[in-house]
C-alpha positions in Angstrom: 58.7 -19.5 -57.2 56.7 -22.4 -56.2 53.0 -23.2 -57.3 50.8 -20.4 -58.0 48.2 -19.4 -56.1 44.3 -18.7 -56.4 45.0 -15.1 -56.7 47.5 -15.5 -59.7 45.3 -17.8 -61.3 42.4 -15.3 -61.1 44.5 -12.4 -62.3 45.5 -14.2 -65.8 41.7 -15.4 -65.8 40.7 -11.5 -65.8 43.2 -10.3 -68.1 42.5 -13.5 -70.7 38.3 -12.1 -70.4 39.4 -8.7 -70.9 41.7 -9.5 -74.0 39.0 -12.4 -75.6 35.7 -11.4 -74.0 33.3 -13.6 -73.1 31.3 -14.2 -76.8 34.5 -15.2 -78.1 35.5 -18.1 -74.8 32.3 -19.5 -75.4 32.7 -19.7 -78.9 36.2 -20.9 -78.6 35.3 -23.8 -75.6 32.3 -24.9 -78.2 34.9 -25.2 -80.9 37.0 -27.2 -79.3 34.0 -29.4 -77.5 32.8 -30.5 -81.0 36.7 -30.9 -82.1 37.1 -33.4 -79.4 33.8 -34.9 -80.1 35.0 -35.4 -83.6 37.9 -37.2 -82.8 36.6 -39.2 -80.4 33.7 -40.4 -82.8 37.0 -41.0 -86.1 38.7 -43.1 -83.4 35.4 -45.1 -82.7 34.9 -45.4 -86.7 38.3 -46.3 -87.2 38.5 -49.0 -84.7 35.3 -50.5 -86.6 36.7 -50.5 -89.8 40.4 -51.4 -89.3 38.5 -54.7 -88.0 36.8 -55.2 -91.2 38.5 -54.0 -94.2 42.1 -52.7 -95.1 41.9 -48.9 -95.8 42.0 -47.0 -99.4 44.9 -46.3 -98.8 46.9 -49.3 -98.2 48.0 -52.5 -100.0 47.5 -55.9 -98.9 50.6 -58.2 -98.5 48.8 -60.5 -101.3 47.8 -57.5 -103.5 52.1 -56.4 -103.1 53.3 -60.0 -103.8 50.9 -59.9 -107.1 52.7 -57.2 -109.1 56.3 -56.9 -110.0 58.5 -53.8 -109.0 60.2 -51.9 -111.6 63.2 -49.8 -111.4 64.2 -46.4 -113.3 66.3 -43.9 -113.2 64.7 -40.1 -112.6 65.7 -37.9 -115.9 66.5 -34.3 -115.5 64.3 -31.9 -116.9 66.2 -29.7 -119.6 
């Protein structure tokens, strides 16, 4: 119940080929080359920026000190 060995690995090699094919693994590894890609390149570009400028998204703590915060009360719809 160990580790497997080269001939289990083998056998779920052949039956993954015989249930994907080969077009579709090499279409599949590609995909998920240029996936990795991809994120490696956003993590690159989002090390640069977070450096220079604060996202779209977020506020500054000087831009969230500027303007007041205002309290209601959520009305049901009827």
């Amino acid at each position: 119940m160990g580790s497997f060995s080269i001939w289990h690995w083998l056998i779920v090699l052949l039956i993954v080929v015989m249930i994907f094919g080969t077009k579709k693994l090499k279409n599949m590894g590609s995909d998920l080359g240029a996936a990795v890609k991809g994120f490696k390149d956003g993590m690159k570009d989002g090390a640069a920026g977070a450096d220079s400028q604060p996202a779209a998204g977020q506020v500054t703590n000087a831009a969230a000190a500027d303007k007041e915060t205002i309290d209601v009360q959520a009305k049901e719809k009827s």
